[in-house]
C-alpha positions in Angstrom: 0.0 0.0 0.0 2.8 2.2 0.8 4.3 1.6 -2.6 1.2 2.4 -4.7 1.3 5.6 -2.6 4.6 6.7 -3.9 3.5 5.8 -7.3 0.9 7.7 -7.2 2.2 10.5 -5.9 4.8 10.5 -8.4 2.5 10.3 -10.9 0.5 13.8 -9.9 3.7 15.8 -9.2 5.1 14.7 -12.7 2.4 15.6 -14.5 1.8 19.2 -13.2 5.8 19.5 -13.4 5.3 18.6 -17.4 2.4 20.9 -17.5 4.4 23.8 -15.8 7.5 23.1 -18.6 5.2 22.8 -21.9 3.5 26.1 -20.5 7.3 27.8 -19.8 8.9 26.4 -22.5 6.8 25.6 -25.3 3.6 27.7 -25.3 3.8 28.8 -29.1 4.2 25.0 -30.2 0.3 23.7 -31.3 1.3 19.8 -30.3 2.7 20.8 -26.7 -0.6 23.3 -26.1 -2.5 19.9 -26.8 -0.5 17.7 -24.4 -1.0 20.4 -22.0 -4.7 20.3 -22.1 -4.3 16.7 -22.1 -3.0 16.9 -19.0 -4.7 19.6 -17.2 -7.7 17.5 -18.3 -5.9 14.7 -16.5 -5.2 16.2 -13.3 -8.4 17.8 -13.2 -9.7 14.9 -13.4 -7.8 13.6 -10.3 -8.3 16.2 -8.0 -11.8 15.3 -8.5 -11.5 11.7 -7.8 -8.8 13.0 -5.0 -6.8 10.4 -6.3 -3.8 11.0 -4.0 -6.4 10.8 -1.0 -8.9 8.1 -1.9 -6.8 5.6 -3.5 -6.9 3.2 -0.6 -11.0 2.5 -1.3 -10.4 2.6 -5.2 -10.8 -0.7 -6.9 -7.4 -1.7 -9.1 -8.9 -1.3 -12.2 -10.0 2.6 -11.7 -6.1 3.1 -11.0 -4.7 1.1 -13.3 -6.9 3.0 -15.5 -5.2 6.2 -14.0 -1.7 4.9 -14.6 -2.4 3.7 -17.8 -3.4 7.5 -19.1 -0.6 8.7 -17.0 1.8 6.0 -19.2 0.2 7.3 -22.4 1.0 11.3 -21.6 4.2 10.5 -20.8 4.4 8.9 -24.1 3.7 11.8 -25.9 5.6 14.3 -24.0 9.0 12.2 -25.3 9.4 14.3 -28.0 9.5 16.8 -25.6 12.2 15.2 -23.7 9.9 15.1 -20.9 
């Protein structure tokens, strides 16, 4: 449980740190402005489900779901180096 706390965790503070470089770094490229809705999208998404608080009554499939997302984001922000 304490493991899949840490993952998690990693998860949410690497994807508002990706959002925070695309928006820095790469605000006037069209395919990092979409990654970065992606992902605002995404962590919208789990503040609402207060991922990083509730995780302990979610069933495996919900975050697997989450991690796959997360794994498919970080896919796309390669070519960012990211």
């Amino acid at each position: 449980e304490e493991h899949l706390e840490k993952i998690i965790q990693t998860m949410i503070s690497d994807v508002k740190a990706s959002a925070d470089v695309l928006r820095r770094e790469y605000s006037d490229n069209p395919q990092a402005i979409e990654i970065l809705r992606m992902l605002k999208a995404f962590d919208e998404e789990i503040e609402r489900a207060g991922l990083d608080k509730n995780f302990k009554i979610m069933n495996d499939e919900a975050i697997r779901s989450y991690v796959e997302r997360y794994l498919q984001l970080k896919q796309r922000l390669k070519q960012f180096n990211l």
